[in-house]
N, C-alpha and C positions, 0 to 999 in steps of 0.2 A: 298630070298632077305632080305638081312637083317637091318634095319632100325635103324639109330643113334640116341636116341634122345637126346638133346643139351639143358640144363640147362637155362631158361632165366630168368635174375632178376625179380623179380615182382616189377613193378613200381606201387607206393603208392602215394598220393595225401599227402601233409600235410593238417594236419584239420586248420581250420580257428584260432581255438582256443591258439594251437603252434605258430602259426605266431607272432599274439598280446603278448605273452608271451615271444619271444627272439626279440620282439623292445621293449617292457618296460626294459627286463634287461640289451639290448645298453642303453638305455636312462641315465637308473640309474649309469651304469661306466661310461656313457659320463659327468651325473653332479657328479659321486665323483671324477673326474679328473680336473673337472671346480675349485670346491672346496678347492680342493690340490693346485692348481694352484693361485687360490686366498689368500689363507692363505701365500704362498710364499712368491708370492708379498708384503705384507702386512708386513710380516716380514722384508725381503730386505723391503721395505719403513722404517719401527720404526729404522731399523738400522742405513740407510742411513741419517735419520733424525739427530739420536743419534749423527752423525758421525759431521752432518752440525753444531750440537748445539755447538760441542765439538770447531771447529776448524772457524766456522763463526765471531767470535770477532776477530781475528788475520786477514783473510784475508780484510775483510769489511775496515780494517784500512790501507790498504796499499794505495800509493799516488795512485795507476788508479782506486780507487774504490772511492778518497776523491775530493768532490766536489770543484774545484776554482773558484772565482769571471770571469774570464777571459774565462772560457768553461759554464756559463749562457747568454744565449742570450735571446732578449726582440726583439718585432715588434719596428719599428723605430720612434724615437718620434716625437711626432707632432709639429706641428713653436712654438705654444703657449706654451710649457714645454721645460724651459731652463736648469733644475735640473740634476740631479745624479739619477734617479730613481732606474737604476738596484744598485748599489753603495750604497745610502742607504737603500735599503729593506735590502741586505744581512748582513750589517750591523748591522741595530739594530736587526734581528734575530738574529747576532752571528753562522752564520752556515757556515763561511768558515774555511775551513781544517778542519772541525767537522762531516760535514753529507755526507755519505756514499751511494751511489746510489743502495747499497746491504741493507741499513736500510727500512723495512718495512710502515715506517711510512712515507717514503721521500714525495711521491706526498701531504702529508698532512701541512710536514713541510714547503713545498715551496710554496704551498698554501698560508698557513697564514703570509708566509713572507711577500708577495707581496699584497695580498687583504688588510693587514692592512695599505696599503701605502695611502697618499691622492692622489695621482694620478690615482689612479688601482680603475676602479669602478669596474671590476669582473674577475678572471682566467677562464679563458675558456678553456682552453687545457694543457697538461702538457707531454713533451715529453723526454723521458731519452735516454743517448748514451751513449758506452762505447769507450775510458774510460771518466770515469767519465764530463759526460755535460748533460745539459738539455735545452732544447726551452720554455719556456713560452709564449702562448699565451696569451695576456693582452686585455681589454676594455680598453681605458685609459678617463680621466673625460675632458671633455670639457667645461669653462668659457662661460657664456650664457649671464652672466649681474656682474654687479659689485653691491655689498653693500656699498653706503658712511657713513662713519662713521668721525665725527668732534669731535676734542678732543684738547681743549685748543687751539680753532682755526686752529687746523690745520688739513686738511681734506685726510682721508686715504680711497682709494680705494680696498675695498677687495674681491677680484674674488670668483664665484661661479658655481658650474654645475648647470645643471636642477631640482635636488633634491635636492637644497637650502646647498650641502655640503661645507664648508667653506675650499678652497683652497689655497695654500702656495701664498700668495700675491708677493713676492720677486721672485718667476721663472715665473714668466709671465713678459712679456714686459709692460714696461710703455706707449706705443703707442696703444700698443692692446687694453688696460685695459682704455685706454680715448673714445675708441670709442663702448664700451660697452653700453648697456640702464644701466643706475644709477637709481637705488632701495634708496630710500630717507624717513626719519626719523624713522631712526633703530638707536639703541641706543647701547645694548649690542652686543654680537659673540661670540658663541662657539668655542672652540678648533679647530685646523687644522686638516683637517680630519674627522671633526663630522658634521653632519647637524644642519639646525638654528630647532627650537620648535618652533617658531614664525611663525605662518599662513600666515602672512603679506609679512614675504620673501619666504616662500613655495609658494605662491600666484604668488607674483613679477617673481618670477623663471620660473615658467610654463608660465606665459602669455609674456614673454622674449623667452623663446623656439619657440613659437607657430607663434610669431608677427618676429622672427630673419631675414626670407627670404624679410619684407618688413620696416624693421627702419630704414633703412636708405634712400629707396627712401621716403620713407614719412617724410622724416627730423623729427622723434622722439628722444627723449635726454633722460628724464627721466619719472620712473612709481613712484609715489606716492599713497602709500595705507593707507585710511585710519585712523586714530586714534582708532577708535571703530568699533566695527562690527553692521552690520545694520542683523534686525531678521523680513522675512518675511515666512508666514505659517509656525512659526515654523524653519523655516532654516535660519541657522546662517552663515553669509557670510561677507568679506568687501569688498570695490568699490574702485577701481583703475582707478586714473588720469593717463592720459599720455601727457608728457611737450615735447613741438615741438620745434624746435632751433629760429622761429621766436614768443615763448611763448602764443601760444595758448594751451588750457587746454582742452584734450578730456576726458570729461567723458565716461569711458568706461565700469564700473561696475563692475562686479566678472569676478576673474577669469576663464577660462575654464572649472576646475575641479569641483568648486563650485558656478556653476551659481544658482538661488532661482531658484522655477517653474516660468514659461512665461518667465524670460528672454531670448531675443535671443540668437544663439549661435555664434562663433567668426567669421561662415563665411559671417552672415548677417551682424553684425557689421562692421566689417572688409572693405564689400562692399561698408556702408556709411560713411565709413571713406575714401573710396578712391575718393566717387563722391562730396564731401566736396573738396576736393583740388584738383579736376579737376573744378569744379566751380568757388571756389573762389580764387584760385591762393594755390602757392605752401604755404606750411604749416611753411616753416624757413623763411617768410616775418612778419613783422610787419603789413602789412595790413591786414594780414591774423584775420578769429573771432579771439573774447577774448576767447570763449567757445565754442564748442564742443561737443554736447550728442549725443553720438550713442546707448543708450542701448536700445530704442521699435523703436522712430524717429528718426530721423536724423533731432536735433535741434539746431538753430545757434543763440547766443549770439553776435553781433559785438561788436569790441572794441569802446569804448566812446571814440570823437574827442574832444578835446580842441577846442575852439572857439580863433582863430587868431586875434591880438590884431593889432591895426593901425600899432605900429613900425613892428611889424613881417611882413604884408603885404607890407610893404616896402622897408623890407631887400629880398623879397624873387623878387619885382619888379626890384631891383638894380642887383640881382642874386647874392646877399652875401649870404643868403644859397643853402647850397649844399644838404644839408640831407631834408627828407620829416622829419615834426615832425609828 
């Protein structure tokens, strides 16, 4: 019998050592092909660039890439701004038929268009379309009180926001603007646009902010701060009257911002300003006190009566007057 025998491969293990050895050397073609790949790119980028540098003034200027007044839009203005606002920012920037919404610099340009306007207390958003528009999102300044100013007898109301900044007096209503709290004996005014330096109306302003929700049921008219500042511990502050439509005078002390230590703060006062003319009658009467202190008590001055002279008791027994004196 005679017996075949048959060849069989020898199966071999790989050592551990070969293994680790052909994945380092994938590894290393995997990053010189990473490499190669990058350098590509990089080049295709500096070209492309090249290419944009070469040809980006030409298209940047065609009409769908050139900003018009007419593709800026603005949130809707409020009753109190009767102006041009989108009209004149672009304006005195000078940036129509000029900027390009391909110019790198645009959100910065239409920024300073508008933040320098006195209407615009801040850009919040800025949003681009093609072709060529943009949304601006705006804060726009709200009149909180008015500054009087008298000048050759004749007396000019000039509107403010909350941060004392001096607003275009002529686009706001003259109705609006009479029933404002009046800030009283200021002399100077900065620029439109600019806030006051004067403490006295940065004062007036916040404590008009603060008191807005209740001047008018308290029949308040004007705030008077003032002449000099009074210095306690150390802290430099001044005291603000408030004049009622029937001319009572509440002392009501520092503003909010800069009260001295131990003064109360506006929601204490506030309180005894309202239980004063829940007691003694509404505050745009004449019978109402002469004076008013709210700033520790809640102290009352009455107004001084004239003493009624025979013939007055006479006229008033005939009913020829009509008015209380």
């Amino acid at each position: 019998m005679v017996r075949i025998k048959t060849q069989q491969k020898n199966r071999t293990k790989k050592k551990p050592a070969d293994t680790q050895q052909e994945r380092a050397a994938w590894l290393g073609l995997k990053r010189v092909r990473a490499f190669i790949a990058l350098v590509v790119v990089t080049l295709l980028g500096w070209g492309m660039q090249g290419v944009w540098r070469h040809y980006a003034p030409q298209i940047s200027q065609r009409s769908n890439y050139l900003l018009s007044e007419q593709r800026i839009t603005l949130p809707a203005l409020p009753e109190w701004i009767t102006g041009d606002v989108r009209g004149e920012a672009v304006r005195n920037a000078g940036i129509v038929g000029r900027l390009s919404i391909l110019d790198e610099a645009f959100n910065q340009v239409i920024e300073d268009a508008f933040v320098l306007h006195p209407w615009v207390e801040s850009v919040d958003r800025i949003t681009k379309s093609y072709p060529a528009g943009v949304h601006v999102e705006l804060t726009y300044r709200r009149p909180v009180a008015v500054v009087e100013l008298v000048n050759q007898n004749v007396v000019q109301l000039v509107p403010i926001d909350h941060h004392g900044v001096h607003l275009p007096a002529s686009e706001v209503p003259n109705i609006r603007k009479r029933y404002l709290p009046r800030i009283g004996g200021i002399v100077e005014r900065p620029p439109v646009g600019q806030p006051w330096a004067d403490q006295r109306v940065l004062g007036a302003a916040e404590l008009a902010e603060q008191l807005s929700q209740v001047w008018e049921s308290l029949h308040l008219v004007d705030i008077l701060p003032s002449a000099r500042p009074e210095i306690r511990s150390g802290h430099r502050y001044f005291v603000f009257d408030l004049i009622t439509q029937g001319g009572t005078r509440v002392v009501w002390g520092a503003s909010p911002g800069a009260a001295p230590p131990g003064e109360d703060d506006l929601a204490v006062k506030l309180e005894r300003l309202r239980n004063c003319d829940r007691k003694y009658g509404p505050l745009d009467s004449v019978r109402g006190p002469a004076v008013v202190d709210v700033r520790k008590e809640l102290a009352i001055t009455p107004r001084t009566v004239k003493k009624l002279t025979p013939r007055t008791v006479k006229k008033l027994k005939n009913g020829r007057l009509q008015k209380p004196l």
